[in-house]
N, CA, C and O atoms as a MOPAC input file, in Angstrom:
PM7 MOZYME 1SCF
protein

 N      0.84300 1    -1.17800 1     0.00000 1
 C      0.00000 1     0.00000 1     0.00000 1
 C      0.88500 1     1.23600 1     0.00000 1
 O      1.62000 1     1.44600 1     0.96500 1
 N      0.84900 1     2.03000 1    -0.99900 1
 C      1.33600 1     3.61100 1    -0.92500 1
 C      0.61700 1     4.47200 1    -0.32000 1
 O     -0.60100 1     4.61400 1    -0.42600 1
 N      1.35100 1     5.06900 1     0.32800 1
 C      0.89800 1     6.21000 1     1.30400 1
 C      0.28300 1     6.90200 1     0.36400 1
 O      0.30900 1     6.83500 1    -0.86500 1
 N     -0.44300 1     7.78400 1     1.34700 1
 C     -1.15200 1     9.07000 1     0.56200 1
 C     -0.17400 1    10.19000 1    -0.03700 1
 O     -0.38100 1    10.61600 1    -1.17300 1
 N      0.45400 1    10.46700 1     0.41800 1
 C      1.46600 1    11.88200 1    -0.23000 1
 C      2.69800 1    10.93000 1    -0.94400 1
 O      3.76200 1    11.54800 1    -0.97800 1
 N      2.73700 1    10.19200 1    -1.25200 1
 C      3.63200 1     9.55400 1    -2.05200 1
 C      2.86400 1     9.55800 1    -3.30500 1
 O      3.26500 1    10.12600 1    -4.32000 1
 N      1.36100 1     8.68700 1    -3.19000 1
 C      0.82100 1     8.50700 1    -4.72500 1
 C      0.54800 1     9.96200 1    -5.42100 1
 O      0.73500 1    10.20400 1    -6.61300 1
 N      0.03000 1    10.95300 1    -4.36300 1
 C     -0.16900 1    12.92500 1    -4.77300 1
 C      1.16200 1    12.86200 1    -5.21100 1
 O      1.03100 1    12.84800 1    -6.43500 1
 N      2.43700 1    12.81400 1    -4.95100 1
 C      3.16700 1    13.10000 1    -5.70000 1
 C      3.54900 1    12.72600 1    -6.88200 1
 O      3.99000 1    13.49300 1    -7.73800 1
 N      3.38000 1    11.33100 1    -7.02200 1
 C      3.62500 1    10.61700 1    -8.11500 1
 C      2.76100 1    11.42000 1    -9.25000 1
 O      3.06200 1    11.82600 1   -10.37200 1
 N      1.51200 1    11.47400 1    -8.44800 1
 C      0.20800 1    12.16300 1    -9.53600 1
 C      0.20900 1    13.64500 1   -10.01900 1
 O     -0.35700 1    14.28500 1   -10.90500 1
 N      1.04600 1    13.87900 1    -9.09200 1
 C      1.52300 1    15.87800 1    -9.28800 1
 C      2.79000 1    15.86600 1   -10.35300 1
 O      2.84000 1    16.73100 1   -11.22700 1
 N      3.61000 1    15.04700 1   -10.26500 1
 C      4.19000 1    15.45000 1   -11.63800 1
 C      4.31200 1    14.52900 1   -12.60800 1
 O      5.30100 1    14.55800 1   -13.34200 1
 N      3.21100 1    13.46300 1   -12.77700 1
 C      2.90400 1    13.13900 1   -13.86000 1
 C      2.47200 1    13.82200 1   -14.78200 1
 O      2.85700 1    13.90100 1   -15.94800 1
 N      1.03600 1    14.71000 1   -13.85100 1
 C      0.85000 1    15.66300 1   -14.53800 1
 C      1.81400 1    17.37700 1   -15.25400 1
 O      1.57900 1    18.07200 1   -16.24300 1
 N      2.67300 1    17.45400 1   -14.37600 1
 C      3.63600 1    18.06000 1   -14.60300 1
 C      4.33700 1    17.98700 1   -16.00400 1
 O      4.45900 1    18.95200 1   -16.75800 1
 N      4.86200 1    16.48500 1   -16.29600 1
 C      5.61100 1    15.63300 1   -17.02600 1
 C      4.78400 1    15.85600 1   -18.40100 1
 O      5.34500 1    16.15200 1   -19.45600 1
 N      3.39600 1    15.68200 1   -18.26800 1
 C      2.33700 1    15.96000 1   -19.20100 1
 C      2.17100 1    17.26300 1   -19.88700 1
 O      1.94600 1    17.40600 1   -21.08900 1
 N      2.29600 1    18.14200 1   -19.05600 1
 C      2.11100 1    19.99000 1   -19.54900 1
 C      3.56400 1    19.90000 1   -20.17400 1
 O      3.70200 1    20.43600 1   -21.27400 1
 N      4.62400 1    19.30700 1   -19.62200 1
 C      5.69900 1    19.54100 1   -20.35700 1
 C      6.23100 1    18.91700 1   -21.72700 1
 O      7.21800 1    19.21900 1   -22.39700 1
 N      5.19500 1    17.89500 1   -21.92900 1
 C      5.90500 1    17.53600 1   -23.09600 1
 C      4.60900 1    18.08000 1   -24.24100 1
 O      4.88100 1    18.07300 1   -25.44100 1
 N      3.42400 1    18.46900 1   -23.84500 1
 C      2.73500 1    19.18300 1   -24.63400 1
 C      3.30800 1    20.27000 1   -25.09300 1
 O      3.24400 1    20.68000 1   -26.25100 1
 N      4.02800 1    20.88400 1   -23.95900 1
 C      4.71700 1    22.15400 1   -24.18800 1
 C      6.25000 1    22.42600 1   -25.76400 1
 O      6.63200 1    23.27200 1   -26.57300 1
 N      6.52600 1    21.15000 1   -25.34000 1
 C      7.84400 1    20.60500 1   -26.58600 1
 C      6.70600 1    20.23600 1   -27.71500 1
 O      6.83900 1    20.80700 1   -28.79800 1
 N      5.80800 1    19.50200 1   -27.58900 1
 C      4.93200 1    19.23800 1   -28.69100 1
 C      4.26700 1    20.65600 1   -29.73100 1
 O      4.15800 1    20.55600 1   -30.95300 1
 N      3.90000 1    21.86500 1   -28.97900 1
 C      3.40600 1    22.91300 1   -29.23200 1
 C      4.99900 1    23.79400 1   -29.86200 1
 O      4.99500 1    24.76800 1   -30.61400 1
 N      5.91100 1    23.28500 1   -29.44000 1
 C      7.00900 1    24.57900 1   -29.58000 1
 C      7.52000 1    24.07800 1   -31.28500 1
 O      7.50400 1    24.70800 1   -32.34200 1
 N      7.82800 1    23.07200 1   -31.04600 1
 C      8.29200 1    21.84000 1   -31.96500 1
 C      6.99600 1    22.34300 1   -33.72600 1
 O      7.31100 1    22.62900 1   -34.88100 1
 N      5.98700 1    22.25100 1   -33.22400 1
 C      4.88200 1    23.14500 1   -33.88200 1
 C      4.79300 1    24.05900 1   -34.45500 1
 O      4.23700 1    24.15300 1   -35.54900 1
 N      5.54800 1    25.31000 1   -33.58100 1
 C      5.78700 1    26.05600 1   -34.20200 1
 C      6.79200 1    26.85200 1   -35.09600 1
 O      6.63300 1    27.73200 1   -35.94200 1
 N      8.16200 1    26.05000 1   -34.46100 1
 C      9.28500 1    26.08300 1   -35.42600 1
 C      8.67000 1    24.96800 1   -36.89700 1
 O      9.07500 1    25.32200 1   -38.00400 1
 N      7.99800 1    24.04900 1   -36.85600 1
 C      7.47800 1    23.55900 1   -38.06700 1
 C      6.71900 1    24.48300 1   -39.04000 1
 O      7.12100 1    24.62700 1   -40.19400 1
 N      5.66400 1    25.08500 1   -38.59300 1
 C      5.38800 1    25.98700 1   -39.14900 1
 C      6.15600 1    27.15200 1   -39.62700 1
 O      6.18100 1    27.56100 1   -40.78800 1
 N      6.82900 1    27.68300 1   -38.53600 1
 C      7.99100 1    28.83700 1   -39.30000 1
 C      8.69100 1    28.54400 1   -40.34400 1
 O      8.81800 1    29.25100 1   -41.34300 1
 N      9.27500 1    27.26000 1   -40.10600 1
 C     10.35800 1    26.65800 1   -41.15300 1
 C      9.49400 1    26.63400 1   -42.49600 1
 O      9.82600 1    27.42800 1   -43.37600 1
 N      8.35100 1    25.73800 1   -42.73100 1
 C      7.10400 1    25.76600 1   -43.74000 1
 C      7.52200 1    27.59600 1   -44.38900 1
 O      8.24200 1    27.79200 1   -45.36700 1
 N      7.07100 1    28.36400 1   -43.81900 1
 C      6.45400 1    29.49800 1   -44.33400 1
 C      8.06100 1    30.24500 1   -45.16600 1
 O      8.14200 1    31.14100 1   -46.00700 1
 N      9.14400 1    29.43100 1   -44.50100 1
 C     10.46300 1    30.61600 1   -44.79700 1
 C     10.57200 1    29.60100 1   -46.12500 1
 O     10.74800 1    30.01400 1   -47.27100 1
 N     10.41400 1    27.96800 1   -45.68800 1
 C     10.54800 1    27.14600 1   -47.50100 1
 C      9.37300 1    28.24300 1   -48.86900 1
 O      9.50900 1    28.73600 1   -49.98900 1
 N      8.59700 1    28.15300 1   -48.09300 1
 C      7.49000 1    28.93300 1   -49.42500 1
 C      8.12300 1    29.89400 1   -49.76000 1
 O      8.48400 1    29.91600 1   -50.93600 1
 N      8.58000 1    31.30000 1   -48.66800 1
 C      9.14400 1    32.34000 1   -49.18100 1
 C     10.74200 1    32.19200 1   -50.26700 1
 O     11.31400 1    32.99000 1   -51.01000 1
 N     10.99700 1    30.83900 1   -49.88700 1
 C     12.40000 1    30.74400 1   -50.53400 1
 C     12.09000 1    30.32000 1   -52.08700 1
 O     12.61000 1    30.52200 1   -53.18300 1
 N     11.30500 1    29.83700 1   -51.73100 1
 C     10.51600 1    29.22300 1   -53.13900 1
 C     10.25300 1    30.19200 1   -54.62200 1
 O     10.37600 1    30.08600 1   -55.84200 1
 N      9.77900 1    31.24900 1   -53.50800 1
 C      9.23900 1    32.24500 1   -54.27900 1
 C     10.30900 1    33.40400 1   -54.93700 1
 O     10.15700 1    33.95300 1   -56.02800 1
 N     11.27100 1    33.59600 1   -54.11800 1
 C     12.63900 1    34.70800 1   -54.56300 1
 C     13.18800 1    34.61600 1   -55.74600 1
 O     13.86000 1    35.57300 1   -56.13000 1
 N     13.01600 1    33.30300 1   -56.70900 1
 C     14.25300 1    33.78500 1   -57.44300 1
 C     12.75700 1    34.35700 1   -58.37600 1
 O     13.18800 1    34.62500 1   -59.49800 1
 N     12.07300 1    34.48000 1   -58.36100 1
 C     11.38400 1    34.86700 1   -58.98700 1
 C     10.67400 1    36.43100 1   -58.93100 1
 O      9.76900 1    36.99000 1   -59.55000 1
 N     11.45400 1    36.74200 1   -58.01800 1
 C     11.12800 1    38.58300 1   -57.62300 1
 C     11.93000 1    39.26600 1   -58.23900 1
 O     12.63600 1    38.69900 1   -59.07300 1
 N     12.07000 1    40.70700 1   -58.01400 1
 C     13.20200 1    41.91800 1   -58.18100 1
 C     13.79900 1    41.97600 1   -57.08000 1
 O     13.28400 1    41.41600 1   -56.11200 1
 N     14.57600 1    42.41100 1   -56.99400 1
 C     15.65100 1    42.92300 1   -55.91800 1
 C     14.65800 1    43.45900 1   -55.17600 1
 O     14.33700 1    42.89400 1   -54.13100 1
 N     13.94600 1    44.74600 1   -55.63100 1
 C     13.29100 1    45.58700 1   -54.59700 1
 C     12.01200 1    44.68200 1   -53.80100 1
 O     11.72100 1    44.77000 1   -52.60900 1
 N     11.44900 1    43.92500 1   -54.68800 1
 C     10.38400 1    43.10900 1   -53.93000 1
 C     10.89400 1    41.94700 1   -53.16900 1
 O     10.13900 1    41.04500 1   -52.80400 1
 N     11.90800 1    41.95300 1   -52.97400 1
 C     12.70800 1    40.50500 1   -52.26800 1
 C     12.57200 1    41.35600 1   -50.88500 1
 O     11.88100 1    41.02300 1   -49.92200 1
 N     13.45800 1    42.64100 1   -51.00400 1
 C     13.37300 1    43.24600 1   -49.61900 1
 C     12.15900 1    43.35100 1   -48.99600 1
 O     12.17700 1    43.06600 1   -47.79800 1
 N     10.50800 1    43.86600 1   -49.73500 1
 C      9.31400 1    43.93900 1   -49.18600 1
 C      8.62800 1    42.60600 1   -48.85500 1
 O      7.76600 1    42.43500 1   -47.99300 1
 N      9.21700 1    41.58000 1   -49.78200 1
 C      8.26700 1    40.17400 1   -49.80600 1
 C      8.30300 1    39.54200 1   -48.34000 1
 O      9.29700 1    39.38900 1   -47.63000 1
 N      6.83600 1    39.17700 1   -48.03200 1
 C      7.10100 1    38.34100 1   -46.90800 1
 C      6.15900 1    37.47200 1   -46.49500 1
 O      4.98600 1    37.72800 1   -46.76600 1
 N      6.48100 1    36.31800 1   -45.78400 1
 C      5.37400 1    35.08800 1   -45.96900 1
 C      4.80700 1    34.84200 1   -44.45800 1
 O      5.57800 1    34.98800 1   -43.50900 1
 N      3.27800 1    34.41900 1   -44.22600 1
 C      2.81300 1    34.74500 1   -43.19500 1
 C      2.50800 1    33.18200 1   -42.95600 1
 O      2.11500 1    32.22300 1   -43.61800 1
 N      3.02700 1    33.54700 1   -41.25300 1
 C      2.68000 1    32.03500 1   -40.82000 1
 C      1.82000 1    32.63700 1   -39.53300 1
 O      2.08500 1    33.71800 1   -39.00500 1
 N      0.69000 1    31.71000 1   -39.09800 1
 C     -0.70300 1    31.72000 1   -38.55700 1
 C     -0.71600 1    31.04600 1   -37.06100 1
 O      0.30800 1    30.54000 1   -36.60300 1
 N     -1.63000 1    31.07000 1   -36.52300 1
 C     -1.45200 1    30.36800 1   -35.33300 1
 C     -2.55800 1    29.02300 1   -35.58600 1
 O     -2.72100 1    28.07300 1   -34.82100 1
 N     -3.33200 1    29.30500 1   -37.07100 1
 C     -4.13400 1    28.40300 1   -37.85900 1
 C     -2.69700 1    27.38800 1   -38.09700 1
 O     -2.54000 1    26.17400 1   -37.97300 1
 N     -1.94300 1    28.28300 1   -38.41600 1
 C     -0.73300 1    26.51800 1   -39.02500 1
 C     -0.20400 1    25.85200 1   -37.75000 1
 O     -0.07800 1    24.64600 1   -37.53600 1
 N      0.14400 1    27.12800 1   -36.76000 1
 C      1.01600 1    25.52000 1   -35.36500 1
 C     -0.42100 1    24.79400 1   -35.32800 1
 O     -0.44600 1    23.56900 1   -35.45000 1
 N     -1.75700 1    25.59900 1   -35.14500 1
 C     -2.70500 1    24.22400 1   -34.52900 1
 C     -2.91500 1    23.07400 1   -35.73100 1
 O     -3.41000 1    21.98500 1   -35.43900 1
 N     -2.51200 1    23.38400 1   -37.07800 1
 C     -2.93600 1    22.32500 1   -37.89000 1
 C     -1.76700 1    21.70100 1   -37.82200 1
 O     -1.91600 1    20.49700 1   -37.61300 1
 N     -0.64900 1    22.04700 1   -37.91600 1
 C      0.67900 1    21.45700 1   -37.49200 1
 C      0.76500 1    20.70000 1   -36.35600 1
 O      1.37900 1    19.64000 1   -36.47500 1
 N      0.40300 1    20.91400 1   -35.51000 1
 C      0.04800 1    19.94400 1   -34.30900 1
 C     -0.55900 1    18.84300 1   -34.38900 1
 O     -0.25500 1    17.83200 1   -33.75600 1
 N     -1.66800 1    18.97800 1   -35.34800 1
 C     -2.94600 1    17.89400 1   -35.14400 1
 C     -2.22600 1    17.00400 1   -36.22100 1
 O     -2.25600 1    15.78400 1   -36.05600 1
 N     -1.51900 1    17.58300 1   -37.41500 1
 C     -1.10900 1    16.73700 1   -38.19800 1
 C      0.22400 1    15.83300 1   -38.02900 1
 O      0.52300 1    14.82400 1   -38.66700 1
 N      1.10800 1    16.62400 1   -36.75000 1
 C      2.28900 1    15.92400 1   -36.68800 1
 C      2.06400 1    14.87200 1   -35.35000 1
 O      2.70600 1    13.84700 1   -35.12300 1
 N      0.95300 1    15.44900 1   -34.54400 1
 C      1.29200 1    14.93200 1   -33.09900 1
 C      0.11400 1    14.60200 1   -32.91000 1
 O      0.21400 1    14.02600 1   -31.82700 1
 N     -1.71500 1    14.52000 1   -33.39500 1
 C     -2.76800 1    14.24900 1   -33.13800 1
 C     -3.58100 1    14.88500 1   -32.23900 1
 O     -4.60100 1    14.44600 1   -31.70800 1
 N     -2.83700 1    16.39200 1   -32.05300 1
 C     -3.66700 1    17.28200 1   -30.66100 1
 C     -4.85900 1    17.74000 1   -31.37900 1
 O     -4.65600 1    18.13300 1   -32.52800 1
 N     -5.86000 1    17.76500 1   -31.01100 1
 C     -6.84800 1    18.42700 1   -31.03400 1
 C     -7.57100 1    19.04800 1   -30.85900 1
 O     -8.36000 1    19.59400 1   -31.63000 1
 N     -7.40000 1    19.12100 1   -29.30500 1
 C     -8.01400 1    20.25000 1   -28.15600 1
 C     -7.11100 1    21.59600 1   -27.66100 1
 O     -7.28000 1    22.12000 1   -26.56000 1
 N     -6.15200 1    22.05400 1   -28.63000 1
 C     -5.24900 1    22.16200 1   -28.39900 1
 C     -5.88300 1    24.27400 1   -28.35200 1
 O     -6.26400 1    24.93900 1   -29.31500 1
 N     -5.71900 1    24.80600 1   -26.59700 1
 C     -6.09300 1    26.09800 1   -26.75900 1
 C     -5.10900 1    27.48900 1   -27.84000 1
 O     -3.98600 1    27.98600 1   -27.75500 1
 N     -6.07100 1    27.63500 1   -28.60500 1
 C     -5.37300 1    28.51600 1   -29.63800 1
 C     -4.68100 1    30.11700 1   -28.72500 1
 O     -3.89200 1    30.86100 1   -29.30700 1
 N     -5.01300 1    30.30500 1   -27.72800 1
 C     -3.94000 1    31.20200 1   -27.42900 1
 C     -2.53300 1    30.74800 1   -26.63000 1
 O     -1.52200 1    31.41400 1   -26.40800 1
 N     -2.81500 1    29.53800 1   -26.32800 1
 C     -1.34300 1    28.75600 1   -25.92400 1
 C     -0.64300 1    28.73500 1   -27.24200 1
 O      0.52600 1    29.11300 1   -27.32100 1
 N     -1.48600 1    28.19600 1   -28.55700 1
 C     -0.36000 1    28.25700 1   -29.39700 1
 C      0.05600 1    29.07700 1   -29.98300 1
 O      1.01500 1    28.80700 1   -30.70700 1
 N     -0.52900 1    30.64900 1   -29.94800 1
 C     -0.28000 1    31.86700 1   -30.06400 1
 C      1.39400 1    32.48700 1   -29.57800 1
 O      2.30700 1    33.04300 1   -30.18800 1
 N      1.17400 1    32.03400 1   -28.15100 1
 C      2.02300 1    32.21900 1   -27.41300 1
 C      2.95700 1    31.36100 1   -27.59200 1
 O      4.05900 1    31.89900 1   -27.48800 1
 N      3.02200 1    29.89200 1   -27.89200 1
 C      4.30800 1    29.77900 1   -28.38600 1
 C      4.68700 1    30.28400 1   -29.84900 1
 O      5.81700 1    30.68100 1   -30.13300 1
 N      3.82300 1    30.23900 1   -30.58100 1
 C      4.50400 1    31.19100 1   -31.42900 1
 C      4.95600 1    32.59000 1   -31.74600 1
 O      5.46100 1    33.07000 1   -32.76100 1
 N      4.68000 1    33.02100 1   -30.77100 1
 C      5.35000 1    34.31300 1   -30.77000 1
 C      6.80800 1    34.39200 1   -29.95100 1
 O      7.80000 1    35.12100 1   -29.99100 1
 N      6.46400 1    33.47500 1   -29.35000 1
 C      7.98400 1    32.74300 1   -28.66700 1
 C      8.69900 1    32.27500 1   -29.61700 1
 O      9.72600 1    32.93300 1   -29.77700 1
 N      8.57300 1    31.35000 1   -30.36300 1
 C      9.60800 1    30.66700 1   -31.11400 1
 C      9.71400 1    32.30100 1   -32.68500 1
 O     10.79200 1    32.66600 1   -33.15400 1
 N      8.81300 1    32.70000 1   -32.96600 1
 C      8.52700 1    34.02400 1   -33.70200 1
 C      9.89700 1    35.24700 1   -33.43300 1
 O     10.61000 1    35.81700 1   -34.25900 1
 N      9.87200 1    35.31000 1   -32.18300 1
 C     10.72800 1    36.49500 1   -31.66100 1
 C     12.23600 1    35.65100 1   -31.64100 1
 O     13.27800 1    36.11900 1   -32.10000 1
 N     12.10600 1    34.38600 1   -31.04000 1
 C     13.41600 1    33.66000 1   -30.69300 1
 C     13.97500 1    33.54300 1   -32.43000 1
 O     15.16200 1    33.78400 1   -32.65300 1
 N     13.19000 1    33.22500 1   -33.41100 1
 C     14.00900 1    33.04100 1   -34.42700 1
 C     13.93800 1    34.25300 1   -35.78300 1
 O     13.84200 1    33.94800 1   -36.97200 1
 N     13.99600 1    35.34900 1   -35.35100 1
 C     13.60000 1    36.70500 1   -35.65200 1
 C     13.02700 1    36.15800 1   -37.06500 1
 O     13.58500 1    35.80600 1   -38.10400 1
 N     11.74700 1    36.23600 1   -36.68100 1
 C     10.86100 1    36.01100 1   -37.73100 1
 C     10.57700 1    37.17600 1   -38.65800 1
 O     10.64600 1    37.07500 1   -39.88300 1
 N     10.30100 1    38.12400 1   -38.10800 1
 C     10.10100 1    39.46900 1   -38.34900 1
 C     10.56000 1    40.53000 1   -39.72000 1
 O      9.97200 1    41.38300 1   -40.38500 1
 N     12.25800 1    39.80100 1   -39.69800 1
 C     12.94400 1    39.81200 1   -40.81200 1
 C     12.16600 1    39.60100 1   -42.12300 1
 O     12.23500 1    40.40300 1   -43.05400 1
 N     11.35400 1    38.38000 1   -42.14900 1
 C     10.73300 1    38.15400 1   -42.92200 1
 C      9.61100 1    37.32500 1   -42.93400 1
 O      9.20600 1    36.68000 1   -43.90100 1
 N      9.13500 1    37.37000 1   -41.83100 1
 C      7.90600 1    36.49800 1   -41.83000 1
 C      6.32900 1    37.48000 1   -40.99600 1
 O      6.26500 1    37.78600 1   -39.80600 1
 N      5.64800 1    37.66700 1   -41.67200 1
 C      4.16200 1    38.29700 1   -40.57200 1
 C      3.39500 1    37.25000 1   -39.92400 1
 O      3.02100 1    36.17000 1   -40.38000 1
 N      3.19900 1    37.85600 1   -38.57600 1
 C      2.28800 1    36.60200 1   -38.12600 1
 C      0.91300 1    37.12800 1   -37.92800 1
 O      0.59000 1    38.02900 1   -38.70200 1
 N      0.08900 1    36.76900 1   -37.09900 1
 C     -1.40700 1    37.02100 1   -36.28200 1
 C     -1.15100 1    36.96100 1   -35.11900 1
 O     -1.68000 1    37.89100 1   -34.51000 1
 N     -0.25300 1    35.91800 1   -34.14100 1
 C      0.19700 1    35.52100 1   -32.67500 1
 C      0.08200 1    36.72300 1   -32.41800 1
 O     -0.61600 1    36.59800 1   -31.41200 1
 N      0.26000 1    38.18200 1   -32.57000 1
 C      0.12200 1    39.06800 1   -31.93200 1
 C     -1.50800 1    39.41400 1   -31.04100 1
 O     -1.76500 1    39.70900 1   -29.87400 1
 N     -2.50700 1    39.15600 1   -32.50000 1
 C     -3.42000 1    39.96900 1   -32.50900 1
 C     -4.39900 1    38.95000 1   -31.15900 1
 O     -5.23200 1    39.42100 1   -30.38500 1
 N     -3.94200 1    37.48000 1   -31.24700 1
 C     -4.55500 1    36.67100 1   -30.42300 1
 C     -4.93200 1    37.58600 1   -29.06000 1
 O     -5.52100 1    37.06700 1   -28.11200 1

């Protein structure tokens, strides 16, 4: 028989263990998506001017980490301002800005 505050613990960071690998699941998401949107924009350059290379820029959504999610990892319930927020995390961390527009803001 396990004590009582032994099995709460076991059960406290299982759940713990759980938020955290959703958390790698969601981040993982959204560098997928970023990466996606910078292949399209690369796609598209040799086919610009000089001057529209500097203005051109490709928009990644907080519609793509959640479809990116469901398609790489099977989430479904997955709250769209969590994945907002990691993407504006992984957004800022991999200066997206340079050349990518998002929505994560407007969430």
């Amino acid at each position: 028989m396990t004590p009582g505050f032994l099995r709460r613990r076991r059960e406290r960071r299982a759940v713990e263990r759980g938020a955290a690998h959703l958390d790698a699941q969601l981040r993982e998401s959204a560098d997928i998506a970023i990466s996606a949107a910078r292949r399209a924009l690369s796609r598209r350059m040799p086919e610009l001017s000089l001057e529209d290379q500097v203005r051109d820029r490709e928009r990644v959504d907080v519609q793509d980490v959640l479809d990116t999610a469901h398609e790489h990892f099977g989430l479904t319930a997955v709250d769209r301002e969590r994945a907002a927020a990691f993407l504006r995390a992984r957004y800022e961390l991999r200066t997206g800005a340079m050349d990518l527009i998002t929505d994560a803001y407007d969430d």
